[in-house]
C-alpha positions as a LaTeX table, in Angstrom:
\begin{tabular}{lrrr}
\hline
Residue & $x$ (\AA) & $y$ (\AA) & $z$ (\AA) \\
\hline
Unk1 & 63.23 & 55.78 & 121.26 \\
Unk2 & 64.49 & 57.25 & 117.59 \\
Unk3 & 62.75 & 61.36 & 117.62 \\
Unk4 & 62.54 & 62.55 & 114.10 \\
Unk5 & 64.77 & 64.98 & 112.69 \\
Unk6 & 63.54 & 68.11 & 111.31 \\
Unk7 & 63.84 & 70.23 & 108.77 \\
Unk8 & 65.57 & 73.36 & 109.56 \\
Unk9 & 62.43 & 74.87 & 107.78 \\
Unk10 & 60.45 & 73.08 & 110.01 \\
Unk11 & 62.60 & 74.52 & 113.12 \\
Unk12 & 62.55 & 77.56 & 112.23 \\
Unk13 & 58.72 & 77.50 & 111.57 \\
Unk14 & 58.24 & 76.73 & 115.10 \\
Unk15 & 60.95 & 79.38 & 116.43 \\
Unk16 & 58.91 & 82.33 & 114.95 \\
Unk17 & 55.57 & 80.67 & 116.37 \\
Unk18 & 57.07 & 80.14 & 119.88 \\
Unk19 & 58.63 & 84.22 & 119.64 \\
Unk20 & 55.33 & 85.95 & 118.36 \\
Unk21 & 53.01 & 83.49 & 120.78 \\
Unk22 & 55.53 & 84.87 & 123.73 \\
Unk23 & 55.66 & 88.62 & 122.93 \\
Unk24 & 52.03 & 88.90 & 121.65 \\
Unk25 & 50.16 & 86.45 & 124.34 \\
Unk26 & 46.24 & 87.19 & 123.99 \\
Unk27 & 47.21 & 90.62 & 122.16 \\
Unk28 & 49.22 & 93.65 & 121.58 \\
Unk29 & 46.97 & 95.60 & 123.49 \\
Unk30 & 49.02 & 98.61 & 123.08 \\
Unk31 & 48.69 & 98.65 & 119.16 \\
Unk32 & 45.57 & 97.58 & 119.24 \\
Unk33 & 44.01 & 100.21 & 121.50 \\
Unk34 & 45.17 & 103.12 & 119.57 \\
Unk35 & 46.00 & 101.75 & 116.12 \\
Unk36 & 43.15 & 101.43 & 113.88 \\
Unk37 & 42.94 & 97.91 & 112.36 \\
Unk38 & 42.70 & 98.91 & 108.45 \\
Unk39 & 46.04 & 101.98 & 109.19 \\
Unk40 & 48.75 & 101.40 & 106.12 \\
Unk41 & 52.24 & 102.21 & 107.13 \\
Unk42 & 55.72 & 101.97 & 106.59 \\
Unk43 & 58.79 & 101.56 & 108.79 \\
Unk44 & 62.58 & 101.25 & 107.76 \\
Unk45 & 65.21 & 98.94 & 109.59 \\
Unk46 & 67.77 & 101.36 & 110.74 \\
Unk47 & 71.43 & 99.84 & 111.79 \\
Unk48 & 73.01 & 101.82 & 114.37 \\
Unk49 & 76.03 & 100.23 & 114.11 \\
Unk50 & 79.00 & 98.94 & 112.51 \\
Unk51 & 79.41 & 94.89 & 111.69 \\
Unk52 & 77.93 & 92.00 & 109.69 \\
Unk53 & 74.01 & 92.12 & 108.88 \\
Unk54 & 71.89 & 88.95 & 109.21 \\
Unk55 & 68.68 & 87.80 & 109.48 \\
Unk56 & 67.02 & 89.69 & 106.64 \\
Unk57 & 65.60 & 87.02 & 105.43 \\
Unk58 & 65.05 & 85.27 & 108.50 \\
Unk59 & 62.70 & 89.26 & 108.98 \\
Unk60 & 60.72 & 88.34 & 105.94 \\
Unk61 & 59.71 & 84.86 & 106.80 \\
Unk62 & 58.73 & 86.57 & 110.00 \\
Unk63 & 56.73 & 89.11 & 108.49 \\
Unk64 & 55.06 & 86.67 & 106.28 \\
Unk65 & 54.20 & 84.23 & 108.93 \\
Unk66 & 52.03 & 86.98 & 111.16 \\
Unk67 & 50.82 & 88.70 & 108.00 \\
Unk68 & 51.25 & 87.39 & 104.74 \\
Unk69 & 49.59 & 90.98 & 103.05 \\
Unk70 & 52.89 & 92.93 & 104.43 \\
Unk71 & 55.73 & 93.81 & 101.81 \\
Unk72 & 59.29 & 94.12 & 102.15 \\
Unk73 & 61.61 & 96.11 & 100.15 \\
Unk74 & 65.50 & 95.16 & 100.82 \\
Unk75 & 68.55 & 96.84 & 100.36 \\
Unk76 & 71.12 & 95.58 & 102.03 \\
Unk77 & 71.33 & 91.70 & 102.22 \\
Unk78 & 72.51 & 89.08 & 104.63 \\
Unk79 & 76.26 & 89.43 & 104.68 \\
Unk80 & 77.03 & 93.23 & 103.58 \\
Unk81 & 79.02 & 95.04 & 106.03 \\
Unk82 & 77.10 & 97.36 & 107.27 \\
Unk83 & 77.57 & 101.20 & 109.31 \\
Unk84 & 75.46 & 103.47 & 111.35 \\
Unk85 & 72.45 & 104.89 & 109.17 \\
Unk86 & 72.48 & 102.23 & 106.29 \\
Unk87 & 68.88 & 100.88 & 105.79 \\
Unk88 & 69.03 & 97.37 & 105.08 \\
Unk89 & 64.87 & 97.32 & 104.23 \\
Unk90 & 61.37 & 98.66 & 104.55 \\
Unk91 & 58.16 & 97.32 & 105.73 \\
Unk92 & 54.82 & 98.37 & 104.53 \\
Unk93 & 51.73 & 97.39 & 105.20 \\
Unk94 & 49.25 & 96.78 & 108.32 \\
Unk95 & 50.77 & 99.57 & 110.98 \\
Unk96 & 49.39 & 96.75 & 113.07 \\
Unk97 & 51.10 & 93.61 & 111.92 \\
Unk98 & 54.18 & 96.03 & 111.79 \\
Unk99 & 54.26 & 96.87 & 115.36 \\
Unk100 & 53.36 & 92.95 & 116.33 \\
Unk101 & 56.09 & 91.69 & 114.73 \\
Unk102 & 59.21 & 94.40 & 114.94 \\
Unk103 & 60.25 & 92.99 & 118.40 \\
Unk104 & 60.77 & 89.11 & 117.17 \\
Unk105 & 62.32 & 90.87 & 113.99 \\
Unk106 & 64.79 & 92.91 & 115.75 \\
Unk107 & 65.44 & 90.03 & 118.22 \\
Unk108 & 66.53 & 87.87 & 115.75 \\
Unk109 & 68.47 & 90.19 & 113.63 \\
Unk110 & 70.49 & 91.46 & 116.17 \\
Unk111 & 71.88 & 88.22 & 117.15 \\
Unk112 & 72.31 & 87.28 & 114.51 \\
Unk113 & 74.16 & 90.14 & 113.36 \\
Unk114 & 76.57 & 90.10 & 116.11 \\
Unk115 & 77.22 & 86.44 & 115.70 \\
Unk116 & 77.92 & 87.18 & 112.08 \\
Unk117 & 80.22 & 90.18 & 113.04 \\
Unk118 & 82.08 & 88.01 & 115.36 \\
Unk119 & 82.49 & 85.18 & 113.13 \\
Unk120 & 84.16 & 87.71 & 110.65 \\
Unk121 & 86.64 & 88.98 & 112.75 \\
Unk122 & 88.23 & 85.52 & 113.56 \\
Unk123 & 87.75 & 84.30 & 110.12 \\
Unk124 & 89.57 & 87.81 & 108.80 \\
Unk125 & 92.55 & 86.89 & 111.88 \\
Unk126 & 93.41 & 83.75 & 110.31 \\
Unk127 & 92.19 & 83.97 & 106.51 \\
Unk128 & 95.91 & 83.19 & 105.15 \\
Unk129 & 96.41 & 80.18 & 107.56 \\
Unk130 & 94.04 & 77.74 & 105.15 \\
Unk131 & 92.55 & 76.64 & 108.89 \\
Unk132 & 88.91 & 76.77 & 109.07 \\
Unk133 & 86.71 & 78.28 & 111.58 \\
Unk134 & 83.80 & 76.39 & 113.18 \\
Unk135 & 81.38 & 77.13 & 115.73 \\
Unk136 & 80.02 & 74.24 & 118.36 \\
Unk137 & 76.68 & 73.50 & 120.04 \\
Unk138 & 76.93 & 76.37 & 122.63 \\
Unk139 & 74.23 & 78.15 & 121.46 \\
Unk140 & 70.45 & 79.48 & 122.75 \\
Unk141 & 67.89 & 76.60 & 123.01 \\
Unk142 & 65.80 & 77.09 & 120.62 \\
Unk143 & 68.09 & 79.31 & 117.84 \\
Unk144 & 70.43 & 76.90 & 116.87 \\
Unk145 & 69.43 & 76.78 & 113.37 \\
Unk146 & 69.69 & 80.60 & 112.94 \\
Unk147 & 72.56 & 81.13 & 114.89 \\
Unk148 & 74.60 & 78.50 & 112.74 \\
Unk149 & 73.53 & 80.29 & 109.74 \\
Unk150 & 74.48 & 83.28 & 111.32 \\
Unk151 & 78.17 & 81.60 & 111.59 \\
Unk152 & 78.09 & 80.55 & 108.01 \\
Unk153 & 76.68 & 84.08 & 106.71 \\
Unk154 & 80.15 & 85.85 & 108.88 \\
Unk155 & 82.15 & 83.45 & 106.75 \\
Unk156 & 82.78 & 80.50 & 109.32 \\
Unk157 & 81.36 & 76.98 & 109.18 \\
Unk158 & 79.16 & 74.70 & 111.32 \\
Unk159 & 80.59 & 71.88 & 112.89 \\
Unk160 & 77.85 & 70.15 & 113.48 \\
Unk161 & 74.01 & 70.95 & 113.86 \\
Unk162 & 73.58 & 68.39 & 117.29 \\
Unk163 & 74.02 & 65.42 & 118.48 \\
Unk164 & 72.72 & 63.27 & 115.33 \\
Unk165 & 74.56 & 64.29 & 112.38 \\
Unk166 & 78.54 & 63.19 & 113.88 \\
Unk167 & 79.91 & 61.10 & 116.49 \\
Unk168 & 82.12 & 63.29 & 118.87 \\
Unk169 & 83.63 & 61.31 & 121.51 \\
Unk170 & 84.73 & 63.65 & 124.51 \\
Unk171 & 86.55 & 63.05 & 127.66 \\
Unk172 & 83.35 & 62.14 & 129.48 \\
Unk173 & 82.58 & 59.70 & 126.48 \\
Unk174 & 85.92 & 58.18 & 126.42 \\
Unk175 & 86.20 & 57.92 & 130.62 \\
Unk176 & 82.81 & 56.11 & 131.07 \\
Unk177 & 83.51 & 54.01 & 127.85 \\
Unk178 & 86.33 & 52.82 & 129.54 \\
Unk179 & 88.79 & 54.41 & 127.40 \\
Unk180 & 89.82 & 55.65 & 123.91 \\
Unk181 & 89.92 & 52.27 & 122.22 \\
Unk182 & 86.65 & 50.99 & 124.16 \\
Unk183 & 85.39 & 53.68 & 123.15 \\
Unk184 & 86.07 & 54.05 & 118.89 \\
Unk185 & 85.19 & 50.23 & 118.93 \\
Unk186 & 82.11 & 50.43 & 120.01 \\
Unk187 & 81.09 & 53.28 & 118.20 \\
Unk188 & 82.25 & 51.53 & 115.49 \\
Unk189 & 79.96 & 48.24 & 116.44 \\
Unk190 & 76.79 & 50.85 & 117.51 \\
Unk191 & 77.04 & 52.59 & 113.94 \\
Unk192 & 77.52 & 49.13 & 111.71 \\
Unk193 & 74.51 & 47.66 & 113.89 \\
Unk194 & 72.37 & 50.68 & 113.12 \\
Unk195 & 73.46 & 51.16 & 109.93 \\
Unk196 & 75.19 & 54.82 & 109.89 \\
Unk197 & 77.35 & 56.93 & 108.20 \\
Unk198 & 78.64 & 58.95 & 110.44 \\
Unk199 & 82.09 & 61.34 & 110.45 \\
Unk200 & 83.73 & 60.00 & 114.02 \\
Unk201 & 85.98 & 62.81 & 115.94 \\
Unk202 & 87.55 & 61.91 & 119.11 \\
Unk203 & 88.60 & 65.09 & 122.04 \\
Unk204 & 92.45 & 63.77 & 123.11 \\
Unk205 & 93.80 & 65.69 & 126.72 \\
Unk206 & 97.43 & 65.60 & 126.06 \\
Unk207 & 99.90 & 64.08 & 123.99 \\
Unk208 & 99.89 & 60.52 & 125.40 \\
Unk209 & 96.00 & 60.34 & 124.31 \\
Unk210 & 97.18 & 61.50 & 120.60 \\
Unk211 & 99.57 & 58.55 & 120.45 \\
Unk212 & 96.78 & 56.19 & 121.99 \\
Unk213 & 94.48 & 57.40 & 118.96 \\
Unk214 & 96.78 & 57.00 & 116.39 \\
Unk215 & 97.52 & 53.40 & 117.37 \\
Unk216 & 93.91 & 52.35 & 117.48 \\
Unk217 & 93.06 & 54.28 & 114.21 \\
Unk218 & 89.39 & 54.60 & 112.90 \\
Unk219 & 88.59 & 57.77 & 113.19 \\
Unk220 & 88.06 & 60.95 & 110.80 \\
Unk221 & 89.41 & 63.70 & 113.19 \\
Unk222 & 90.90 & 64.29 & 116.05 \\
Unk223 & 90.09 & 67.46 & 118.76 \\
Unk224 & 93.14 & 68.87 & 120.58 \\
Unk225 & 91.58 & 70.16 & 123.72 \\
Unk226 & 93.45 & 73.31 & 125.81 \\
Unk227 & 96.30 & 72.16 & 124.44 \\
Unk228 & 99.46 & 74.46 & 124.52 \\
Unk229 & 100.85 & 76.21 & 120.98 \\
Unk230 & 104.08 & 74.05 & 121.61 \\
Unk231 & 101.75 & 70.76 & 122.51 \\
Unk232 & 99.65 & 71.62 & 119.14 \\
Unk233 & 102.05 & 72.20 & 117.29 \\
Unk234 & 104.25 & 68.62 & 118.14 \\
Unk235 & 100.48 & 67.32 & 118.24 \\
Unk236 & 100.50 & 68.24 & 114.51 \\
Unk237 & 103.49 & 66.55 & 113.85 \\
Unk238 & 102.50 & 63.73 & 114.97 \\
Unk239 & 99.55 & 63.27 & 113.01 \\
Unk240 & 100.94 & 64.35 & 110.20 \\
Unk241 & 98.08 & 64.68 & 108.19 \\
Unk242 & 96.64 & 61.52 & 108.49 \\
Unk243 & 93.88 & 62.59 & 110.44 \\
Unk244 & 91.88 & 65.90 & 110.58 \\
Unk245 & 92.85 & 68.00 & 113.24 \\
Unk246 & 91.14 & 70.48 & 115.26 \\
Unk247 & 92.08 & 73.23 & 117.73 \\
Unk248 & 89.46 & 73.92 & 120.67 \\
Unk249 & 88.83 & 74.96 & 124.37 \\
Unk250 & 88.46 & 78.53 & 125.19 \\
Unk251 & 89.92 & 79.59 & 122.35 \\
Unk252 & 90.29 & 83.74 & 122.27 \\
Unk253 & 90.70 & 86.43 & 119.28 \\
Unk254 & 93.67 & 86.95 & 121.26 \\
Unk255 & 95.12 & 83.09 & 120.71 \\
Unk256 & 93.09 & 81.57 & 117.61 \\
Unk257 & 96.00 & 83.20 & 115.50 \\
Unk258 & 98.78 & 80.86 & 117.19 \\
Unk259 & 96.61 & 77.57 & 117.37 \\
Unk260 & 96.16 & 78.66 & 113.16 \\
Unk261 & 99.63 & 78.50 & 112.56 \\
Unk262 & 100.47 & 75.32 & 114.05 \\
Unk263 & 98.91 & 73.94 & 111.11 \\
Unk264 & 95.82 & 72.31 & 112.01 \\
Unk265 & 92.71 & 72.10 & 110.05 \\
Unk266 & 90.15 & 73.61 & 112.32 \\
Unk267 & 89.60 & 76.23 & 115.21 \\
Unk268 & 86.15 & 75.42 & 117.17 \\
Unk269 & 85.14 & 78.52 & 119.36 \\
Unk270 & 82.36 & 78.53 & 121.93 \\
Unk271 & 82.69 & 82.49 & 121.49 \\
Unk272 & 81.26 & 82.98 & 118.14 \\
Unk273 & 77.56 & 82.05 & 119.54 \\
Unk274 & 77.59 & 81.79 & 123.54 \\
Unk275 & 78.19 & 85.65 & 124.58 \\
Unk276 & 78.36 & 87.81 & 121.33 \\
Unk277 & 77.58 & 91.64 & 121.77 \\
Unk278 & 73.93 & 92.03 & 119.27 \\
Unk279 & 74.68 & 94.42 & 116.75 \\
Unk280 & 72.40 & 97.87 & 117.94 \\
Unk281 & 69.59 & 98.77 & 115.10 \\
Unk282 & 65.99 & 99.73 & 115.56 \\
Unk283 & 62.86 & 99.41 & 113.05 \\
Unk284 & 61.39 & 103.49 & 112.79 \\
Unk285 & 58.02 & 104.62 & 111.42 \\
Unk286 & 58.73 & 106.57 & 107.88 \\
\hline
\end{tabular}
């Protein structure tokens, strides 16, 4: 069975139903008990920290998704670096809608701040290698979508989006398959018979599994997997350009660096979206 693929409008349309319908429930019973419902107000996002700011525009949609009536003033886009006491926007309108809504906001923009701060500080480690860095599908069910952008807004790129949009044949792939040429043939066979374009990448353990690749050929890039500096680098050679290459598997700020200047194309790190420290900011009455 083929599941449609979405729009990452329409994903993100459903994310900010799914947050408000989880934090609000059958009412904000706090606002609402002492908050009259025709009060005007106006609150300021506050950052409280140093970093990367994102998800300001991810706050509008927000906003204009539970109340259409509230307006935002910005300051400081997606991208700026950012310090303690910058205001990167106001809110005004409904005090309720405000205080429905600043939870999901903050949520959001504090992950995806910190994924955006992170993302800059390995992009800024390597910047005069030419090697790229990309993020992978560790992420939160659910936030994908933002927390990709939030790797593209820190200056990194995705890798891919899921399991739809590349064919990424890992050890588990290539073991059940039968091995690496059982395996690139009959992904080559699956995407002729279903008529697909589709970038192939195949995760190699060691050297003897680079070899095995580049005798059977067919594929656009291939994923050097905890592999040593000294095995990348000879890796590398090997290739010799012929193939993309790419660097991954618990990659650190500490070791990116030295996978960089073996010369390969790409870093993939897991870190950039699976335990990044939110960047600490608060939305305050005016």
């Amino acid at each position: 069975m083929e599941n449609k693929i979405k729009t990452p409008d329409e994903l993100i349309d459903e994310l900010i139903t799914l947050a408000l319908t989880e934090d609000i429930g059958d009412g904000d019973h706090t606002t609402l008990c002492c908050i009259p419902a025709d009060k005007q107000g106006q609150s300021k996002l506050l950052i409280k920290d140093e970093g990367i700011l994102a998800g300001v525009e991810m706050a509008k949609r927000i906003f204009a998704a539970f109340d259409p009536t509230l307006r935002v003033e910005v300051f400081l886009k997606d991208g700026a670096e950012v310090k303690a006491g910058d205001i990167a926007f106001t809110v005004e309108g409904k005090v309720q809608s405000i205080l429905q809504t600043e939870r999901t906001v903050l949520n959001v923009m504090q992950r995806m701040s910190g994924i955006a701060t992170t993302t800059r500080r390995y992009v800024k480690a390597i910047e005069d290698t030419g090697t790229v860095v990309l993020d992978t599908r560790k992420t939160t069910p659910g936030m994908r979508i933002l927390e990709k952008e939030a790797v593209r807004i820190g200056g990194g790129e995705n890798h891919r989006i899921g399991l739809y949009d590349m064919i990424l044949l890992k050890d588990n792939h290539v073991d059940f398959a039968g091995g690496i040429e059982n395996a690139i043939r009959r992904c080559h066979n699956y995407l002729k018979e279903k008529g697909k374009d589709l970038k192939i990448e195949i995760e190699v353990r060691n050297l003897q599994e680079v070899n095995e690749v580049l005798r059977v050929g067919d594929v656009d890039r291939i994923m050097l997997d905890n592999f040593s500096v000294r095995d990348t680098r000879e890796a590398v050679s090997l290739i010799d350009g012929r193939y993309e290459t790419e660097a991954s598997g618990g990659l650190t700020f500490e070791c990116v660096r030295s996978r960089a200047e073996c010369g390969v194309d790409f870093v993939s790190v897991g870190a950039l979206t699976h335990s990044v420290k939110s960047l600490d900011m608060s939305l305050k009455a005016i």
